[in-house]
SERO-4910 file (N, C-alpha, C, O; in steps of 0.05 Angstrom, whole numbers):
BEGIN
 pado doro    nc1    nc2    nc3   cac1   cac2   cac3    cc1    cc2    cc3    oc1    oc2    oc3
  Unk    A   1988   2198   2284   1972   2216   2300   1944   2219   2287   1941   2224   2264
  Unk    A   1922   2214   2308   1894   2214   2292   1883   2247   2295   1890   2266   2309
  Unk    A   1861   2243   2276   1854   2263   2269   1835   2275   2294   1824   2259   2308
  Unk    A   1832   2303   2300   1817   2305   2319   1785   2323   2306   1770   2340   2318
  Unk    A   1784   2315   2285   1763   2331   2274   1729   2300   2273   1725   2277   2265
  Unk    A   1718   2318   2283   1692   2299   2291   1687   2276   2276   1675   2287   2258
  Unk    A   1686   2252   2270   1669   2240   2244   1642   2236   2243   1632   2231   2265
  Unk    A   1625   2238   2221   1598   2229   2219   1592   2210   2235   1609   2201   2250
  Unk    A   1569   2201   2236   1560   2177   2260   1559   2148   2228   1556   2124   2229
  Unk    A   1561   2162   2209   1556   2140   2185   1587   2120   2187   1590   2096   2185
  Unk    A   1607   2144   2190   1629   2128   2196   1635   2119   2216   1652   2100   2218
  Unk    A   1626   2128   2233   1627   2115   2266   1617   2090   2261   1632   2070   2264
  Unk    A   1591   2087   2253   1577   2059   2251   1592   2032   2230   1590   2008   2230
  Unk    A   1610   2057   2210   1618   2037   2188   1645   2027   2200   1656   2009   2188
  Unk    A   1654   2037   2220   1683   2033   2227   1678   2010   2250   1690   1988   2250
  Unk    A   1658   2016   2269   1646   1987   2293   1641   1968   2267   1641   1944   2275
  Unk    A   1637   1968   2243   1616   1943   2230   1641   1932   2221   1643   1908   2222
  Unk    A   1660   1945   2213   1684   1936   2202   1707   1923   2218   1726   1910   2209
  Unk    A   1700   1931   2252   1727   1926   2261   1708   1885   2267   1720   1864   2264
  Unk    A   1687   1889   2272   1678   1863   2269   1677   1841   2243   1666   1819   2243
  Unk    A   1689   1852   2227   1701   1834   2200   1721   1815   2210   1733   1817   2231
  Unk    A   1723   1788   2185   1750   1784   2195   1749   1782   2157   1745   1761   2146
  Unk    A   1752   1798   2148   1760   1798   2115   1776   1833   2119   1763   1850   2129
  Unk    A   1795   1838   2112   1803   1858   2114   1793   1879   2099   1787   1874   2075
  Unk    A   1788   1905   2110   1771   1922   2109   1784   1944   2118   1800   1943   2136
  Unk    A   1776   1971   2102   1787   2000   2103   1767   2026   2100   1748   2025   2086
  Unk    A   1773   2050   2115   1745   2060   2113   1765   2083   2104   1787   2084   2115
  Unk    A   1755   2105   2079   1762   2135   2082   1741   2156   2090   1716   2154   2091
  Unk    A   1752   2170   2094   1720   2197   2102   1723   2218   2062   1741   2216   2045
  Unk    A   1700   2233   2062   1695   2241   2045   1713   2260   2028   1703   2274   2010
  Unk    A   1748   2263   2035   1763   2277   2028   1778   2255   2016   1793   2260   1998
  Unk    A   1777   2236   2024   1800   2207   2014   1818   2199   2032   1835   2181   2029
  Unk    A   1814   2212   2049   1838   2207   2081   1833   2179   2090   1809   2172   2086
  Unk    A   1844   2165   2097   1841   2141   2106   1833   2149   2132   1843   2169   2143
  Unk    A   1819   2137   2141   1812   2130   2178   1809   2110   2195   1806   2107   2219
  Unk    A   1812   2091   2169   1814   2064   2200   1818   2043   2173   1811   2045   2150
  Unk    A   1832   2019   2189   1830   1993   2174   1833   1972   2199   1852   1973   2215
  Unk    A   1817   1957   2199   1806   1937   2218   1833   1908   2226   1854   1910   2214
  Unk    A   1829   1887   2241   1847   1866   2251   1862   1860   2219   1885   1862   2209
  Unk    A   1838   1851   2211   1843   1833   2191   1867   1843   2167   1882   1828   2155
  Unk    A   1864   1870   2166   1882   1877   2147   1901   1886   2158   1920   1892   2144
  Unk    A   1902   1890   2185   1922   1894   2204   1956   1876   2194   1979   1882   2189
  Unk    A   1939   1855   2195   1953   1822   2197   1965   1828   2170   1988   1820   2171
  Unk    A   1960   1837   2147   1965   1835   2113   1986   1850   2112   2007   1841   2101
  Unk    A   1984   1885   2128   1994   1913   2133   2021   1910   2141   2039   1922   2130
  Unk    A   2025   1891   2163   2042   1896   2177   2038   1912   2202   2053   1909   2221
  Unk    A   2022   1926   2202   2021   1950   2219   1997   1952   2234   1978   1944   2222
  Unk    A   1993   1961   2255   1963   1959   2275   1963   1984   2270   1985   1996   2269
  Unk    A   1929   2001   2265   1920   2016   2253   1926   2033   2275   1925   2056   2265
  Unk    A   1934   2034   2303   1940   2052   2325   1966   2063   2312   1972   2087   2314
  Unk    A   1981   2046   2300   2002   2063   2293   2011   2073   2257   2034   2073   2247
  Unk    A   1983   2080   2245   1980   2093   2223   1974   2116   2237   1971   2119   2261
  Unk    A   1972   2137   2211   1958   2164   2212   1944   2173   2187   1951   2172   2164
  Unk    A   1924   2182   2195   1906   2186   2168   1922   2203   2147   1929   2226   2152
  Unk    A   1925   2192   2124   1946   2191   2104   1916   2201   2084   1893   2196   2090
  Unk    A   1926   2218   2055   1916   2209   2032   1913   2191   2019   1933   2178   2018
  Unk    A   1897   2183   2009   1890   2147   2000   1909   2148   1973   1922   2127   1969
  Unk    A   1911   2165   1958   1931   2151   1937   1962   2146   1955   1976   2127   1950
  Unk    A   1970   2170   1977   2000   2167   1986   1995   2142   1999   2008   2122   1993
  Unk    A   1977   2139   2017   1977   2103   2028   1978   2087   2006   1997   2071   2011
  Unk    A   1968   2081   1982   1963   2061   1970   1998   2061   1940   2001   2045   1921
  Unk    A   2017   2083   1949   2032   2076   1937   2049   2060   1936   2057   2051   1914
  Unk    A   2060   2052   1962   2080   2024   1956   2078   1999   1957   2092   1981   1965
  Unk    A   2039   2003   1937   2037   1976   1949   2034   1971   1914   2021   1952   1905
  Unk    A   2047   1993   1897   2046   1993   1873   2022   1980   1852   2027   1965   1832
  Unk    A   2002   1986   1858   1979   1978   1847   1975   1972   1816   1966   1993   1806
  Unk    A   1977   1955   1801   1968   1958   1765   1953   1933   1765   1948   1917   1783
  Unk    A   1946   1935   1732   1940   1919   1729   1941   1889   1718   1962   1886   1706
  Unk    A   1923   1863   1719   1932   1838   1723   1953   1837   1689   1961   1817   1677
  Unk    A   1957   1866   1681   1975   1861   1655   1992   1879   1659   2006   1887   1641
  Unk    A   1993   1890   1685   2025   1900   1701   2023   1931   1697   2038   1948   1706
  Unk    A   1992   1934   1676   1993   1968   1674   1995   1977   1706   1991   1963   1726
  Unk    A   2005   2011   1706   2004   2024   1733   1966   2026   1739   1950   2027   1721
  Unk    A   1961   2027   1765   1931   2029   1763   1932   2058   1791   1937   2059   1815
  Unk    A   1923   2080   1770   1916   2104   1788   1896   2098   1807   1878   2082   1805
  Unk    A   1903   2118   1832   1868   2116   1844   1847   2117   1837   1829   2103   1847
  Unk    A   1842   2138   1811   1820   2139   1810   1800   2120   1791   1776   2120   1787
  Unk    A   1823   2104   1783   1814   2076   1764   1810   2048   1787   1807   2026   1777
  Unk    A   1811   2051   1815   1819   2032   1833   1789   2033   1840   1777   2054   1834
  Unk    A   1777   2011   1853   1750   2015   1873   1738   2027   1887   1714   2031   1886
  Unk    A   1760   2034   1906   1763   2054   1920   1761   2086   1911   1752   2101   1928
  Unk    A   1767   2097   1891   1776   2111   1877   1743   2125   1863   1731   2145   1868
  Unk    A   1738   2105   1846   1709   2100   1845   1689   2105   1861   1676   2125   1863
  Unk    A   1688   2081   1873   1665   2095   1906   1674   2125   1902   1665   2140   1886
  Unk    A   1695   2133   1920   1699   2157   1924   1692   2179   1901   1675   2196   1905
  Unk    A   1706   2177   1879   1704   2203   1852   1675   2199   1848   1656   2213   1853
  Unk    A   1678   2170   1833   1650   2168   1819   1616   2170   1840   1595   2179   1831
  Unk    A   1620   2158   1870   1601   2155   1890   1584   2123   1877   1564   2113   1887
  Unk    A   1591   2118   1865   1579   2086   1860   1603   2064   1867   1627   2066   1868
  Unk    A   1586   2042   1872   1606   2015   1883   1618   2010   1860   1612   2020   1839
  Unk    A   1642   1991   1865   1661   1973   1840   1673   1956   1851   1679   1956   1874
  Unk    A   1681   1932   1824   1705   1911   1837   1720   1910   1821   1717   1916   1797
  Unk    A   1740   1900   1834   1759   1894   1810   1781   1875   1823   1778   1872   1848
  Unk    A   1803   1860   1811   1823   1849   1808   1843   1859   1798   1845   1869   1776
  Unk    A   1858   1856   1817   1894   1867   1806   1913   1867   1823   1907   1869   1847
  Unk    A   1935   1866   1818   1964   1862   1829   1973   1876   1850   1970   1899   1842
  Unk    A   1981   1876   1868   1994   1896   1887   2028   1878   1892   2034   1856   1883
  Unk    A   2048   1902   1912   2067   1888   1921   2060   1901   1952   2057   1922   1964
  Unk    A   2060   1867   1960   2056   1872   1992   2079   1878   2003   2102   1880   1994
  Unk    A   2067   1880   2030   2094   1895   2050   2116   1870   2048   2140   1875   2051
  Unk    A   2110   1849   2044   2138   1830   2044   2149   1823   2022   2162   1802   2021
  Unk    A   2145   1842   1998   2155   1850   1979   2142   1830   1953   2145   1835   1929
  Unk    A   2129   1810   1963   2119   1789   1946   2094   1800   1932   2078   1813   1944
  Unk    A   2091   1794   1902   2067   1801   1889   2053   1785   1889   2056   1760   1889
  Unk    A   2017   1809   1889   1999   1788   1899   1973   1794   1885   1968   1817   1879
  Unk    A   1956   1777   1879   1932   1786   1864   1911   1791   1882   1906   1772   1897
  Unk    A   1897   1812   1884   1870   1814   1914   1839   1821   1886   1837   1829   1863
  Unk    A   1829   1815   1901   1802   1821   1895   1796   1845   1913   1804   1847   1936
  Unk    A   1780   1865   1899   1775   1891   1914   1749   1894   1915   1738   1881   1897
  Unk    A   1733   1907   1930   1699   1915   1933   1701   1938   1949   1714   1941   1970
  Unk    A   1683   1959   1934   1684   1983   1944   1664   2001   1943   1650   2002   1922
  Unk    A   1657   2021   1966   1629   2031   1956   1627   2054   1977   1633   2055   2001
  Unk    A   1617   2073   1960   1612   2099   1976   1595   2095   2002   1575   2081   2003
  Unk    A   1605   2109   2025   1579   2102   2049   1561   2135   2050   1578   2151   2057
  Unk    A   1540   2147   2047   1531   2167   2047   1507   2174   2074   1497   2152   2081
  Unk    A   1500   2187   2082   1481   2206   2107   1458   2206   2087   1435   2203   2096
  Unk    A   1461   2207   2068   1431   2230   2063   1446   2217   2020   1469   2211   2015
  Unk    A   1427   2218   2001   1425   2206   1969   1444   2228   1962   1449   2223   1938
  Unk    A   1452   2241   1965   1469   2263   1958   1493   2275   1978   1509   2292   1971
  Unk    A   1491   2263   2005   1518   2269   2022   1543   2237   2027   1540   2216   2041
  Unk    A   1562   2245   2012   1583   2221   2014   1599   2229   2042   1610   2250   2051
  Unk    A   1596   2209   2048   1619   2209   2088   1634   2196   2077   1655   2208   2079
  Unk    A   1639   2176   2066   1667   2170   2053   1662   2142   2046   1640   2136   2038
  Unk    A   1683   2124   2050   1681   2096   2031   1689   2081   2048   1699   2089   2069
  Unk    A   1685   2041   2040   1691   2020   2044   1703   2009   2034   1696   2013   2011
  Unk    A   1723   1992   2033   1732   1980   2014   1736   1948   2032   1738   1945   2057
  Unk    A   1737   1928   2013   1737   1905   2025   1766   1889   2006   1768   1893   1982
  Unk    A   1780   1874   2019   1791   1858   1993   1810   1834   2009   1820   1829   2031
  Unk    A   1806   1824   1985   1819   1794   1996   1845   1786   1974   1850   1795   1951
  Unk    A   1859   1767   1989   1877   1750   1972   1871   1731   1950   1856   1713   1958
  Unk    A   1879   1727   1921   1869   1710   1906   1889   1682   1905   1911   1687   1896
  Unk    A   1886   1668   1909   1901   1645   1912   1910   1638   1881   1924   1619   1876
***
């Protein structure tokens, strides 16, 4: 069930720019709520974003057991995402997840606060791919 509370036009624009990706892509608003994730990650998810609901970004991002490429656990707020968001500056990184088909997988992450105004955060981007 989506949210019925207005969004910024920053995320409006970032969510049209994203659903035109084909690299999978995720947007939160400025609380950490997830709000949309585009085709591409659709396909990775399992799941078409019509039938998510704006979740907290650490409870979404838990079963996909996140650490690092040396198996440590990796909190949100050490994640890209996490970053953008706490910190408001971009990051990347590399590290392990277990995808929905239970197989572990190494992604590359890119992430970065989207802001209105040098001091108003609307929330974040995150981009990431599969590492072969």
């Amino acid at each position: 069930m989506a949210s019925t509370r207005q969004k910024h036009l920053v995320l409006i624009l970032a969510r049209e720019f994203a659903s035109n990706l084909a690299t999978p892509t995720l947007l939160t608003d400025e609380r950490g709520l997830l709000v949309f994730y585009n085709e591409a990650a659709e396909e990775i998810l399992e799941r078409p974003f019509s039938e998510a609901r704006e979740l907290p970004l650490d409870e979404w991002l838990g079963p996909f057991s996140p650490r690092t490429l040396e198996s440590e656990p990796l909190p949100l707020e050490r994640l890209p995402t996490g970053i953008a968001l706490y910190e408001r500056r971009p990051a990347h990184e590399r590290f392990t997840i277990t995808s929905v088909d239970a197989v572990e997988r190494t992604i590359a992450v890119t992430a970065f606060p989207l802001f209105a105004h040098t001091d108003e955060l609307i929330g974040t981007m995150t981009i990431w791919w599969r590492e072969e």
